[in-house]
Structure formats: structure tokens, C-alpha cells
N, C-alpha and C positions, 0 to 999 in steps of 0.2 A: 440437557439440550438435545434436540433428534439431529441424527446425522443425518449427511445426504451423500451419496454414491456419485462419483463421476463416471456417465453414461461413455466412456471412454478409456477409462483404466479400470472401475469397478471400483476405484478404491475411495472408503468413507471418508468422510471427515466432515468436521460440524461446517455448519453453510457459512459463514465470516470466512472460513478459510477458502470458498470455492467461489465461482463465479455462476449465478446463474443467468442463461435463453430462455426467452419465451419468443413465443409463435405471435406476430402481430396482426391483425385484423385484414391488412394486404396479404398474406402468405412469408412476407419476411422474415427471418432469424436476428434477433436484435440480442443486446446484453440488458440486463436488468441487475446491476450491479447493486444495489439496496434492498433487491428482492421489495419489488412494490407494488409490481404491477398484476394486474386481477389473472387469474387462468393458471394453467398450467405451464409450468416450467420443468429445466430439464437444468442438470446441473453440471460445470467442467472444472476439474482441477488442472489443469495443467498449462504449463508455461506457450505464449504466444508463435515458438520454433513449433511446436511440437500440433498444437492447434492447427496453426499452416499445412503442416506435413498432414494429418488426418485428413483437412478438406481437401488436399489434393490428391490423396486416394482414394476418398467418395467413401472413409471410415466413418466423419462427420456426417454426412446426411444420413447414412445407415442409422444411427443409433439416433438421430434427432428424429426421424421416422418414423419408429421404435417408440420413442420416448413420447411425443405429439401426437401417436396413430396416424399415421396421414403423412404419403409422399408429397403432397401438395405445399411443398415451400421452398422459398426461394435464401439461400445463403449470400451476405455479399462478399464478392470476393476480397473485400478486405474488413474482415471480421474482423481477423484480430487485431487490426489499426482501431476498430472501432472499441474494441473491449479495452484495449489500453487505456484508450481517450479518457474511457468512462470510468475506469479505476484513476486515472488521474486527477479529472476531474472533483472524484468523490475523497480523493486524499486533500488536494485544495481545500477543498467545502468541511472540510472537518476540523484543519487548522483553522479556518474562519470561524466556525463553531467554537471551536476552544478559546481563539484569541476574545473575540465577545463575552467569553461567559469567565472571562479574567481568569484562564486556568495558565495563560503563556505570559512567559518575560520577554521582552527584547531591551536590546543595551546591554554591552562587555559587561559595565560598571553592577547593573540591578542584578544579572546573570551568575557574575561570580558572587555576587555576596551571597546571593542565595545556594550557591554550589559549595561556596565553603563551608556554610548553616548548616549542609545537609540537607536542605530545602528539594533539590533536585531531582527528578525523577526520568527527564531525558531532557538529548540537548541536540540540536539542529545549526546545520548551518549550510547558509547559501553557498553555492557555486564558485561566487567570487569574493568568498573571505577569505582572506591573510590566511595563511597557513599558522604565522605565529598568533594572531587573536585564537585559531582555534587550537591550538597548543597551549595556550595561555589557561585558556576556560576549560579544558580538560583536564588539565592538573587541578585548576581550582574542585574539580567534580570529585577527582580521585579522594583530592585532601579530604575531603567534606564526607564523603563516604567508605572515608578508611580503608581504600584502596589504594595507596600508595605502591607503584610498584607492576600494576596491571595495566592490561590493555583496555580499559574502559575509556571510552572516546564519544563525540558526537556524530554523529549521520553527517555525512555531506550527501546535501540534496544538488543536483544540479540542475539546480532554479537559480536564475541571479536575483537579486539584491528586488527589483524591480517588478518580480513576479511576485517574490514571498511577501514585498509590500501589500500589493492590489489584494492576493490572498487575502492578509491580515487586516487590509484594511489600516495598514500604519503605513509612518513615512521611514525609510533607509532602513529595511529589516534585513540588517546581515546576519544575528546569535539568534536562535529560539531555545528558551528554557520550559521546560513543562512543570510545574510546580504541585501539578494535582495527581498522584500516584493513578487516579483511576483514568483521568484524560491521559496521560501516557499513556494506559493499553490501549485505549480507544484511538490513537493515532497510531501508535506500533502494527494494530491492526491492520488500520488502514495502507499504511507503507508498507506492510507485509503484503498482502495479496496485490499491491500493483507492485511493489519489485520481482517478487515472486514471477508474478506474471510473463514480464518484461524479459526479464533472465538475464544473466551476465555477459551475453555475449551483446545483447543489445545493448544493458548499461553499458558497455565499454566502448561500442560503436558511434553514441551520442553525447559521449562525453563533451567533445570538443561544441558541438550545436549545443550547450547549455550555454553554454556565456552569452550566446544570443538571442536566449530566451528560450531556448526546448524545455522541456519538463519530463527529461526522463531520471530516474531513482539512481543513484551510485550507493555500492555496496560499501560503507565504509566505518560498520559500526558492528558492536557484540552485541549477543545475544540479550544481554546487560539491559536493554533500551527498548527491546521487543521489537529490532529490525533482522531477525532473521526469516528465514523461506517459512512460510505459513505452517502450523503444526510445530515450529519448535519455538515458539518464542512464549511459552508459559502459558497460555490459555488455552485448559482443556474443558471439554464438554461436560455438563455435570452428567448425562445419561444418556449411553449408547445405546438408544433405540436408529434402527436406519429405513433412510426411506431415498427413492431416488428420484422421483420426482413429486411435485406440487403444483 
């Protein structure tokens, strides 16, 4: 897989793990969080504080200048609200993907039976589940995967109950179990680069605004699940070729 350089730290990493900008037809700076869209892009790793801090020393357009040829664009100034949006968005839309294509469980009952099978491969919970449901179906995980004894645990997402429904597309989704080793990465992914993004000081800022429907990531799980900061959660590139922009 070719890497991509972030026009702003210089440091590689394969593009799942980074965010890329493209230049839009007005002169705007937009996220292209799928990498989809036609032209030339420029690529960023780094977290939403740090993004902030760049644009408002005019590091951000420098290297977007660089990267586009052409001082002719306009940044908005709330980019990085926007790029959030768009990693969140793309983490919803993934879970939907998964749930459609039968890779997720929901229900305690269907969850643990599968966690104790050994079935499991990551496990999710809303905002506003029981602390003891998700105690419960954690040990069932450990039993099942002969970790009795460790910290392996489910993601608390701070989505309520009413969000990860609409997402899923089902009704009262408090547990999600991912039963397909490879949809696990594919959603670890996905949670990795918008918490990542996000950063701990935000998760912990919006904690309280999930119960009322915010959608930002809480850091509450191992590396186990592939919800760590992007580059450590097991999926590496298969060939370091690098490039920094497309």
C-alpha cells in the first residue's frame, strides 16, 4: 500500500490512517474523507487542536499552497468542525454497511452467546447502556477468548441508544457485537481516525452532550478492538512506497 506524507508534520503513514483536502472548484479547502473525489489532494494527520493551531498561524495555508500550487484558496474557518463532521459521518455509514451486510449483533442475549462461542471480534456500546449490561458482556468476551483476567472491554461510543438505532437502521441499539474478524478492522478503522482526530481533550469535553445526541468517540477500549490512535491498532501497510500528494 503507497503512503502519504502529512503536508504538515511530514510524517508517512498509509492514507486510512490520514485525512485527505482537496481544492474545490469555488477555491475552498474541503475534507475528502473517502479519498473520492477527482484532482489533486493534499494529505493531514493530525489531530483537530493541532489543525486549529496550524490555521491560525497561516502554517495551514502555506503547505496547502505548496501542495495545490496556488495561493488562490480559501480555508473555512471552521475546518476542523468540518473534518470531524465528515470522519463521523463516515464512521456511522460504516456501521450501516456492516449492520446490512449481517456482519453486527445487537441484543445482550444474541451478544453474549456469541462472545462466549468465541464468536466476537469487537463490541460497542451506546452512551447510555448500563454500566452493568456492559460489565456483563465483557466478561462474557473475556470468557470466550480466554482472556480471563484482562482489560479487554467494549468501546463506549457516546451516541445514545437513538442514534446507533437510525445508524443501524434497527430499533433500541444499546450492545453492538461485530462477528466478522474483517468488518472489525473496517470499523476499528473507521473509529480510529475520527477519535484520533477528535483527541482526548475533545472526547472528554462532549462527553456530557452525548446523552443528548452528540456524536463524539470516548476512548474506552484496547488496542484488542482496533480502537487505538491510527498507526497502532494492527493494520500496516503492505509497501512503503510514499507520496504526499494525489
Amino acid at each position: 500500500m503507497t503512503e502519504r506524507s502529512c503536508i504538515l508534520t511530514r510524517a508517512a503513514a498509509p492514507p486510512a490512517n490520514l485525512v485527505r483536502l482537496v481544492l474545490a472548484p469555488d477555491g475552498r479547502i474541503l475534507p475528502d474523507v473517502r479519498a473520492k473525489a477527482p484532482g489533486r489532494g493534499a494529505w493531514i494527520g493530525v489531530t483537530a487542536a493541532e489543525l486549529a493551531v496550524a490555521q491560525k498561524k497561516g502554517k495551514l495555508r502555506g503547505a496547502l499552497a505548496r501542495a495545490f500550487k496556488t495561493g488562490d484558496l480559501q480555508i473555512p474557518d471552521d475546518l476542523p468542525a468540518l473534518v470531524a463532521a465528515a470522519l463521523e459521518r463516515n464512521a456511522l455509514d460504516r456501521l450501516g454497511l456492516e449492520s446490512r451486510a449481517g456482519m453486527l449483533l445487537t441484543g445482550s442475549e444474541r451478544i453474549a452467546d456469541a462472545a462466549r462461542a468465541g464468536k466476537l471480534h469487537a463490541l460497542y456500546h451506546a452512551a447510555d447502556a448500563s454500566e452493568d449490561g456492559c460489565r456483563r458482556l465483557a466478561q462474557a468476551w473475556r470468557v470466550g477468548s480466554d482472556q480471563e483476567g484482562s482489560d479487554l472491554r467494549g468501546l463506549v461510543l457516546p451516541i445514545a441508544r437513538p442514534i446507533l438505532s437510525v445508524a443501524l437502521g434497527r430499533e433500541n441499539v444499546v450492545h453492538i457485537g461485530v462477528t466478522d474478524r474483517l468488518a472489525a478492522g473496517r470499523l476499528g478503522e473507521a473509529l480510529d481516525r475520527w477519535r484520533y482526530f477528535i483527541g482526548p481533550d475533545l472526547l472528554g469535553s462532549h462527553q456530557s452532550s452525548a446523552l443528548a445526541g452528540g456524536v463524539i468517540s470516548a476512548s474506552c477500549a484496547t488496542a484488542a478492538q482496533g480502537a487505538s490512535a491510527p498507526g497502532l491498532s494492527g493494520h500496516e501497510p503492505a509497501v512503503t512506497t510514499h507520496e504526499e500528494f494525489e
